[in-house]
C-alpha positions as CSV (number, residue, x, y, z in Angstrom):
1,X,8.8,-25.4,-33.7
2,X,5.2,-26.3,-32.5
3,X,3.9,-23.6,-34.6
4,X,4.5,-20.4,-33.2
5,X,2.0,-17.6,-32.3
6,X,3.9,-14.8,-33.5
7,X,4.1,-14.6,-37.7
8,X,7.5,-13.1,-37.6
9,X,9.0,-16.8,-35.6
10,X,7.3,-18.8,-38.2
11,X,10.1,-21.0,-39.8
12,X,9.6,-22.9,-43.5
13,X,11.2,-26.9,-42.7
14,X,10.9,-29.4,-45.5
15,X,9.9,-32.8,-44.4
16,X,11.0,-34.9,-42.8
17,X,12.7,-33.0,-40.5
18,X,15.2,-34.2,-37.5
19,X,14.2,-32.4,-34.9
20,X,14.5,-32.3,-30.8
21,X,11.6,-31.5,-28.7
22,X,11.6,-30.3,-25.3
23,X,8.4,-29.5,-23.6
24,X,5.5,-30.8,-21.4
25,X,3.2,-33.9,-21.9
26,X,-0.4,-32.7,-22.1
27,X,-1.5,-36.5,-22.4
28,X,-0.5,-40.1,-23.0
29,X,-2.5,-42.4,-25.1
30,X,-0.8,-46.3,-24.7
31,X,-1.7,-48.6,-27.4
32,X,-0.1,-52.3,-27.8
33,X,2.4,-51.3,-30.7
34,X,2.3,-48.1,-30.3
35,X,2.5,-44.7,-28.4
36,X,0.6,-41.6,-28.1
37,X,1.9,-38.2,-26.3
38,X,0.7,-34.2,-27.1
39,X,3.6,-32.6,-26.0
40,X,3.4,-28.4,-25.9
41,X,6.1,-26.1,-25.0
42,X,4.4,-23.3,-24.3
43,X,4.8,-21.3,-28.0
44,X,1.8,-22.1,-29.1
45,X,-2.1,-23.3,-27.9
46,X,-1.9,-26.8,-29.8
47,X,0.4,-29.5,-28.8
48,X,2.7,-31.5,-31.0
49,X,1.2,-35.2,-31.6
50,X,4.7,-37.5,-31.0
51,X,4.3,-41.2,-32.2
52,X,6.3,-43.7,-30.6
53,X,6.8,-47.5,-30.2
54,X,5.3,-49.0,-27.3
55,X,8.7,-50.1,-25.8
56,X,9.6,-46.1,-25.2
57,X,6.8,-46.1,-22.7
58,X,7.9,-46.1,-19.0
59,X,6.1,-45.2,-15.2
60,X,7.2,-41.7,-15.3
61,X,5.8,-41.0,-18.7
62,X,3.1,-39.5,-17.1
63,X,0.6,-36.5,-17.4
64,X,2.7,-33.0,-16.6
65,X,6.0,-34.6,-17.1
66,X,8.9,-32.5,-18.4
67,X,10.9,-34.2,-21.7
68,X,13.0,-34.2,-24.1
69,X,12.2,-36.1,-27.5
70,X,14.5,-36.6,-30.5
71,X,12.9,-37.8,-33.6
72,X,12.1,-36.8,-37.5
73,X,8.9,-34.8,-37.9
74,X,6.5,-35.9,-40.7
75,X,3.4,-35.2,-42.3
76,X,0.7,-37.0,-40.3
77,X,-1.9,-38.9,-41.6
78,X,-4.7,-37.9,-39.3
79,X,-6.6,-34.6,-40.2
80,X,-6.8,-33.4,-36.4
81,X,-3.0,-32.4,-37.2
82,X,-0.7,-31.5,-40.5
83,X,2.4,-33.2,-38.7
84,X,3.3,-35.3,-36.0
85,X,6.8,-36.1,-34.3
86,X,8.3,-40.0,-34.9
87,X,10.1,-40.4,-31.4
88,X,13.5,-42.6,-31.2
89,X,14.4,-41.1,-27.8
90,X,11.7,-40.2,-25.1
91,X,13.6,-39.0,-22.0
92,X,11.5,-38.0,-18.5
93,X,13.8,-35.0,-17.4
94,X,10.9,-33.9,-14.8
95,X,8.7,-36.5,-12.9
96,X,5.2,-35.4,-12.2
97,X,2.6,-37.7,-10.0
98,X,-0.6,-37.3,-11.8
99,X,-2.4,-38.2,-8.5
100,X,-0.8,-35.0,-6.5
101,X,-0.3,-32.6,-9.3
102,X,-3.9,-30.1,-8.9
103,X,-5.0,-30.3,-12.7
104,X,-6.4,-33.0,-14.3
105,X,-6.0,-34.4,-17.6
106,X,-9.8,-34.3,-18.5
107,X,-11.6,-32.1,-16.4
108,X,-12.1,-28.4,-17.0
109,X,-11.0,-26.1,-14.2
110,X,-12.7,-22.8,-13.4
111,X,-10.5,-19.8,-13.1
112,X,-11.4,-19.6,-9.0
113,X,-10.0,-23.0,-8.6
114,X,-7.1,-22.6,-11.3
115,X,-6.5,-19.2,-9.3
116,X,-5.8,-21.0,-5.7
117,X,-2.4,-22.4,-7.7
118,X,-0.3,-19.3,-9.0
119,X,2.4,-21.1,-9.0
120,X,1.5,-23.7,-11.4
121,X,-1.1,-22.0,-13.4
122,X,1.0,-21.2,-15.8
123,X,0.9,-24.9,-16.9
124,X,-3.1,-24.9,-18.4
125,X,-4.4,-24.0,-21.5
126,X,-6.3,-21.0,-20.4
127,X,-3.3,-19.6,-18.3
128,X,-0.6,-19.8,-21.2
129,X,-2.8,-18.7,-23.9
130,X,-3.5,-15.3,-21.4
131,X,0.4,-15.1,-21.0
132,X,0.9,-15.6,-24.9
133,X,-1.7,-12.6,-25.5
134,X,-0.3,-10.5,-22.8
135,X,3.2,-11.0,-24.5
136,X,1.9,-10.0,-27.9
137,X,-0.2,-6.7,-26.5
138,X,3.0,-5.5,-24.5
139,X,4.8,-5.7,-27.9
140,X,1.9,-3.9,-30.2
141,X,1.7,-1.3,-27.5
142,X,5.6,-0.3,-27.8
143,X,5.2,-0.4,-31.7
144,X,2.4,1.9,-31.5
145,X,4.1,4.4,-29.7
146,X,7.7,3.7,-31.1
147,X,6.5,3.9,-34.7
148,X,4.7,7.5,-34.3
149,X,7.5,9.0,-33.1
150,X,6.6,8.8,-28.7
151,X,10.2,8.7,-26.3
152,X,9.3,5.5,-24.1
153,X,10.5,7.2,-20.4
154,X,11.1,5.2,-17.6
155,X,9.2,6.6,-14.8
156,X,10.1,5.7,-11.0
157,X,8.5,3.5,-9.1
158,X,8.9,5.5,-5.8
159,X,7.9,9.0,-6.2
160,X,7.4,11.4,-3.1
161,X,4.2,12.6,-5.0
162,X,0.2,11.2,-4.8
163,X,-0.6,12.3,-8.3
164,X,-4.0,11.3,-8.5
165,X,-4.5,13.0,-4.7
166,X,-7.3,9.9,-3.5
167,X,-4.3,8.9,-0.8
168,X,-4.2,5.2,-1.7
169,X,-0.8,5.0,-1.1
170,X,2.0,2.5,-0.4
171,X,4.2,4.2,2.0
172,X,8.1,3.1,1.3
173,X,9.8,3.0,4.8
174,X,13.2,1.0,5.5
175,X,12.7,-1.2,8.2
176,X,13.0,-0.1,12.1
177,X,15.4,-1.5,13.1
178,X,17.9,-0.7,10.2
179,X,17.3,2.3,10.7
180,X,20.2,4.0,12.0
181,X,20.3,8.1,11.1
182,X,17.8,9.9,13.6
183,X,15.7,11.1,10.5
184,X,12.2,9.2,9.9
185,X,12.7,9.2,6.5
186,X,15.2,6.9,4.5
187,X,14.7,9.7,1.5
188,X,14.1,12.3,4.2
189,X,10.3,13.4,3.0
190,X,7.5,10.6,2.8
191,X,7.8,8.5,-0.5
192,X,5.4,6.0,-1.8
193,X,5.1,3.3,-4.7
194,X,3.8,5.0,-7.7
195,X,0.1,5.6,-8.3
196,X,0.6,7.5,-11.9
197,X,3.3,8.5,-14.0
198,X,1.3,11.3,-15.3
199,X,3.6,14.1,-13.2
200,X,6.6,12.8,-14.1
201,X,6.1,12.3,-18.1
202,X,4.4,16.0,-18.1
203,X,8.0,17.1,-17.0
204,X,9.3,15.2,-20.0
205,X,7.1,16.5,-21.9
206,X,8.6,20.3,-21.8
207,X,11.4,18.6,-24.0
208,X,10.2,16.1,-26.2
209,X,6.7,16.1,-28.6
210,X,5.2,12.9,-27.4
211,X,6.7,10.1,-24.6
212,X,4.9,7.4,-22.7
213,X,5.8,5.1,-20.0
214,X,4.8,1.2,-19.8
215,X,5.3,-0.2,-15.9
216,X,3.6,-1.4,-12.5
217,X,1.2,1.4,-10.7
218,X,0.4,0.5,-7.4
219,X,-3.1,1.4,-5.1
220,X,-3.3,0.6,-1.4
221,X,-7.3,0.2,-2.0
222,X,-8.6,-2.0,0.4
223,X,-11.0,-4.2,-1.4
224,X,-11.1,-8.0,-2.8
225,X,-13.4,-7.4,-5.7
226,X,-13.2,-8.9,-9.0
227,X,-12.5,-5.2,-10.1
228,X,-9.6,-4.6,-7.6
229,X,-5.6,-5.0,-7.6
230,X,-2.7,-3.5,-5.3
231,X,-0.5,-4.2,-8.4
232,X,-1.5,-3.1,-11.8
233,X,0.2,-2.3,-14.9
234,X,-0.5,1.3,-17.0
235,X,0.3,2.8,-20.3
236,X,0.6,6.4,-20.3
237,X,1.3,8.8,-23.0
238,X,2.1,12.8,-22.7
239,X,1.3,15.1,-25.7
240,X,3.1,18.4,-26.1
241,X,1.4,21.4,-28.1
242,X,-2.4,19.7,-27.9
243,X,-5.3,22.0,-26.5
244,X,-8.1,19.2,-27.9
245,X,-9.8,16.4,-26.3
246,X,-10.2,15.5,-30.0
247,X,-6.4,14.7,-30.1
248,X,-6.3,12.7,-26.9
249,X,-9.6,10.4,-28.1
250,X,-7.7,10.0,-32.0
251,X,-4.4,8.7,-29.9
252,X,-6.7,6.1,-27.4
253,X,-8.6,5.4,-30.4
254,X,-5.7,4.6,-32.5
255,X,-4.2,2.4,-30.2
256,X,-6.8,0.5,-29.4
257,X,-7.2,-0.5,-32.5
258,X,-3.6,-0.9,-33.1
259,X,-3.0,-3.4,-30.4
260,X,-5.9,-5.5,-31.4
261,X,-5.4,-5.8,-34.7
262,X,-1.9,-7.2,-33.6
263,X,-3.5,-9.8,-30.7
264,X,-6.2,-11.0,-33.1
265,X,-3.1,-11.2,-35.9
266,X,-0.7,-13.1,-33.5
267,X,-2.7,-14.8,-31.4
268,X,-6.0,-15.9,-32.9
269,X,-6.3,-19.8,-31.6
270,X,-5.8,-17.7,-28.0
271,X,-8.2,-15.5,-28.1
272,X,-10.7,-18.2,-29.6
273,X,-10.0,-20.3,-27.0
274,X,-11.2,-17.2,-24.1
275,X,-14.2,-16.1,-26.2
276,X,-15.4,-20.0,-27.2
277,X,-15.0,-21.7,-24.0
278,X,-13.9,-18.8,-21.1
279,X,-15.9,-15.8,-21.4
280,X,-18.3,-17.0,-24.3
281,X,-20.7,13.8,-19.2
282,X,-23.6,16.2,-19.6
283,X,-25.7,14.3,-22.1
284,X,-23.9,11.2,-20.4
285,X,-26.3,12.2,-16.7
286,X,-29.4,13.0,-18.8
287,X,-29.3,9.3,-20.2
288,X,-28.6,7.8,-17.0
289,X,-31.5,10.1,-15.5
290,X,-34.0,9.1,-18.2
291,X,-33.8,5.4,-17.9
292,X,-35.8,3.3,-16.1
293,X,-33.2,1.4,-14.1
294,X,-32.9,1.9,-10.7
295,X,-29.0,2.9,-9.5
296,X,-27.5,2.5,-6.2
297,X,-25.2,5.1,-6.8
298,X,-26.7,9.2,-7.5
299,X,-27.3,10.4,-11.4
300,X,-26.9,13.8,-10.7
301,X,-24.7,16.5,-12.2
302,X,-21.9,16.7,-10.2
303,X,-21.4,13.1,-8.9
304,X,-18.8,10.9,-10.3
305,X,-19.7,7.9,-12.8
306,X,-19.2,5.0,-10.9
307,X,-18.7,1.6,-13.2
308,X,-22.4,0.7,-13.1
309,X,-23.0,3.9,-15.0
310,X,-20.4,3.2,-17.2
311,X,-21.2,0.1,-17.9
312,X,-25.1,1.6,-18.7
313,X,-23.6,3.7,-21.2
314,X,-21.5,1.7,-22.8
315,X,-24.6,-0.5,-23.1
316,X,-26.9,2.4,-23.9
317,X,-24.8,3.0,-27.1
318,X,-25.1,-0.3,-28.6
319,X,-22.1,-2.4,-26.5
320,X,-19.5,-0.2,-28.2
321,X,-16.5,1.8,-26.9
322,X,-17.6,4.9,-25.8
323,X,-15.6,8.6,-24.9
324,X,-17.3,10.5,-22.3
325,X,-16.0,14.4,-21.8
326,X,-16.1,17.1,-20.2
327,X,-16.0,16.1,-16.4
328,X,-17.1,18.2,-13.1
329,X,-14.6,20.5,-12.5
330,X,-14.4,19.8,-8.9
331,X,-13.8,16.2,-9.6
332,X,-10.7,16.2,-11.4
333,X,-7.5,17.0,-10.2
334,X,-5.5,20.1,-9.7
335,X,-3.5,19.1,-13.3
336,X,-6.9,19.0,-15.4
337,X,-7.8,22.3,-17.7
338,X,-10.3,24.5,-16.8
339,X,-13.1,24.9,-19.4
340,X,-14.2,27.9,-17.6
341,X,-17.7,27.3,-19.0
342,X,-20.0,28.1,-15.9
343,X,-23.0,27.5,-15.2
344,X,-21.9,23.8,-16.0
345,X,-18.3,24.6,-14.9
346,X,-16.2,21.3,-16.6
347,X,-12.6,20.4,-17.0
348,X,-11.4,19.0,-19.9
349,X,-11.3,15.5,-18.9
350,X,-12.0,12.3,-21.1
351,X,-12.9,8.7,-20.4
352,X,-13.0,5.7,-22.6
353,X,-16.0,3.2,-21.3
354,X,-15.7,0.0,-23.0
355,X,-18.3,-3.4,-22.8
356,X,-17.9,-5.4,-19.5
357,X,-15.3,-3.1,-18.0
358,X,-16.3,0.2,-17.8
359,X,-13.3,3.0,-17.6
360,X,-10.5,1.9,-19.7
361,X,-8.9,5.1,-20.6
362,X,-9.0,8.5,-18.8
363,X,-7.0,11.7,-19.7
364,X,-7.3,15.0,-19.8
365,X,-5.4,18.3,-21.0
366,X,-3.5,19.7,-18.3
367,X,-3.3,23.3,-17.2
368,X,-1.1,25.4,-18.4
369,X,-2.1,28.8,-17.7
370,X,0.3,29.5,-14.9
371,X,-2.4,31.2,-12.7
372,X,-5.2,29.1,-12.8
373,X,-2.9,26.6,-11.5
374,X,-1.2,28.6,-8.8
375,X,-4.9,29.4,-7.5
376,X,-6.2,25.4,-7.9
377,X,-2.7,24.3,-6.1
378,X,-3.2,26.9,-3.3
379,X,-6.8,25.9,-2.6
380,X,-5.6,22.1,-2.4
381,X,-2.9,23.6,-0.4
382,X,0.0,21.6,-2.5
383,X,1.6,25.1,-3.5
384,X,4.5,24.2,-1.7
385,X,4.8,20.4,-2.3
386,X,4.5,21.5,-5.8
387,X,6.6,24.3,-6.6
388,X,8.4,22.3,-9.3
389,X,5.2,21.7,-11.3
390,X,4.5,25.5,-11.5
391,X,8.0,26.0,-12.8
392,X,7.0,23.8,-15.6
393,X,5.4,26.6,-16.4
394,X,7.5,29.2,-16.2
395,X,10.3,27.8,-18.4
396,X,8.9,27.0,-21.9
397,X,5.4,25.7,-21.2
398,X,3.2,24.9,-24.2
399,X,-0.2,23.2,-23.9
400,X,-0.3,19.5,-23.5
401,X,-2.2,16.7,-22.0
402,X,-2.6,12.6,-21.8
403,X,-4.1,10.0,-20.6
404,X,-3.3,6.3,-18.7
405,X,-5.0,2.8,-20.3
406,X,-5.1,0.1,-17.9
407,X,-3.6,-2.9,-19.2
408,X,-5.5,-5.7,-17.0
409,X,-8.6,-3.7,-17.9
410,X,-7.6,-3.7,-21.6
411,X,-6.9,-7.7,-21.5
412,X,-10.2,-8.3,-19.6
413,X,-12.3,-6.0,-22.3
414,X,-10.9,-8.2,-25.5
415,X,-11.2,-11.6,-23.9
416,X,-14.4,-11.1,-22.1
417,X,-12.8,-11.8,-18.7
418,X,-15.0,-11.1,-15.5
419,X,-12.0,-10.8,-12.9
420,X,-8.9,-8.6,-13.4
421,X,-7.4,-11.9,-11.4
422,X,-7.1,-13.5,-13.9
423,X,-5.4,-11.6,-16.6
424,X,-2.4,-10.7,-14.6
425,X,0.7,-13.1,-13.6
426,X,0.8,-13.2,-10.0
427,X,-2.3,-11.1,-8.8
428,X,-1.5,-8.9,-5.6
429,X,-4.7,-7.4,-3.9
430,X,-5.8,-6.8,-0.5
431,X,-4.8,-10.0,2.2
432,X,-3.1,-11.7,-0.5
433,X,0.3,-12.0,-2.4
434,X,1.4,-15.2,-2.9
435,X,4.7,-15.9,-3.8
């Protein structure tokens, strides 16, 4: 009714409209004759202007207040707005002392001190416009795969695996004492929360083209940074019959773009709002090694990119999206296809550096050449633990590969946000998770 962010809600009315409001004051404006509220229910950035007589005014008409209005809706004849709400019934259905509640009517709250309240952040302007855009880019990222033809597969959230082998793990372990059958184990091996779906989906992949997962990933770092969460959410997408990077980078590319166009469609007074008053390989080493800034981390062939050489190269090449290929082969994991190009010695391994983040995307194609993987697994000694995922390719195997997009990173690169804390409902990180 307030004028909602999505195009396909957007309703045609011919006024003046009846109409019953239910919401949130966002400010109260007493005048002798008459009465002044915005009123918001969260469906879109701007509130509603409601006019009212004087004598509707009460004490607990107050700043945060839930309410319910019933009135006719009109064209208004103040330019800030195209319509405004006539009031015959105001009624308070949720009390809320100005004095107590944290936020303020006028001031402007940082995200560190909005972030101290998760439990009633939700109520600013910053906080539901985020949620709004979060909303939309879940939705443009299941068209994107849903209208090329991917099988959305719902991955587990405890797995027995470490896919990407670093050993950030969350063990899963019932407690002690409910523990009643003389074995350790409530699943009888170790399990863990998920780090990466990427095992999992390559098994569906030896049966369907093209599927991707959408869920919470989970990494027992230890660290507080700005960059840092225990509880993340990731997009990941399997390709069967692929042996190019080139097809990987198209798909990244292509959704991207995809999602954005859909955010900056659906949700332009939003993302305004962040960018206006928020957030106003190879060749890859010889630019870092040429330049004149001094790193804290090593340039050398051979050592991983950590994000202040991302964010250099991203920089480097003109604060644009960047793919960086061809990793180290001894820094990628066991799943990662051997280039077998020595000296160099790569696997085929991709990133996607974007402005102010660094890694967004990273992929790879995955081995399929049975033996090459039987000899990687055995020097990792995870030939046994992974008997399963040399089968793959035993039965059926056709090249494939895929990546994983982070979706906190992905909100944080389009609305210029500095701390992954922000972009996420109730951030869960080391020494903290509230609620």
């Amino acid at each position: 009714i307030l004028g909602s962010h999505s195009k396909e809600k957007s309703v045609i009315i011919t006024l003046p409209y009846l109409l019953f409001l239910q919401g949130w004051v966002r400010s109260v404006r007493p005048q002798k004759d008459n009465l002044f509220l915005h009123v918001n229910d969260g469906s879109s950035l701007k509130p509603l202007q409601v006019v009212a007589s004087s004598h509707l005014n009460t004490r607990d008409l107050t700043f945060g207040c839930a309410v319910d209005i019933t009135g006719t809706l009109e064209k208004s004849i103040n330019k800030r707005q195209n319509v405004e709400l006539h009031a015959q019934h105001i009624k308070v259905v949720g009390e809320c002392n100005p004095v107590d509640f944290p936020f303020k009517i006028k001031e402007r709250h940082s995200l560190e001190y909005v972030r101290q309240f998760p439990h009633l952040r939700c109520r600013t302007n910053a906080f539901s416009s985020l949620l709004r855009i979060r909303s939309e880019a879940t939705t443009a990222i299941q068209s994107f795969f849903r209208d090329n033809g991917y099988v959305q597969i719902h991955t587990p959230v405890i797995t027995s695996n470490d896919c990407e082998g670093a050993g950030e793990l969350f063990q899963v372990e019932v407690r002690s004492d409910l523990l009643y059958d003389p074995n350790p184990h409530f699943f009888s091996v170790p399990a863990y929360l998920t780090v990466s779906a990427q095992l999992h989906l390559e098994v569906m992949a030896g049966a369907f083209s093209a599927v991707y997962t959408f869920g919470p990933t989970f990494r027992a770092e230890n660290s507080q940074s700005r960059r840092h969460l225990a509880e993340f959410y990731m997009v990941e997408a399997e390709i069967a019959f692929t042996e190019s990077l080139d097809d990987l980078m198209k798909v990244m590319e292509d959704l991207f773009k995809a999602a954005t166009e859909h955010v900056l469609s659906c949700c332009a007074e939003d993302v305004e709002l962040f960018h206006k008053y928020i957030a106003p390989g190879n060749r890859a080493i010889d630019i870092l090694k040429s330049s004149s800034q001094n790193f804290t981390f090593s340039t050398e062939w051979g050592c991983d990119l950590q994000t202040e050489h991302e964010k250099f190269l991203v920089k480097h090449c003109g604060n644009v999206p960047v793919f960086v290929i061809n990793y180290p082969y001894e820094l990628k994991p066991f799943y990662a296809r051997d280039n077998q190009d020595q000296p160099n010695h790569t696997a085929a391994a991709v990133d996607l550096l974007v402005p102010g983040v660094g890694e967004l995307c990273g992929g790879s194609l995955r081995e399929e050449r049975l033996e090459l993987l039987s000899q990687r697994l055995a020097r990792a000694g995870l030939e046994d633990t992974h008997a399963w995922y040399l089968q793959l390719r035993e039965f059926g195997s056709v090249p494939h590969g895929g990546f994983g997009m982070g979706f906190e990173r992905y909100l944080q690169c389009i609305l210029g946000l500095h701390n992954i804390k922000d972009v996420i409902p109730f951030a869960r990180f080391s020494h903290s998770c509230l609620l």
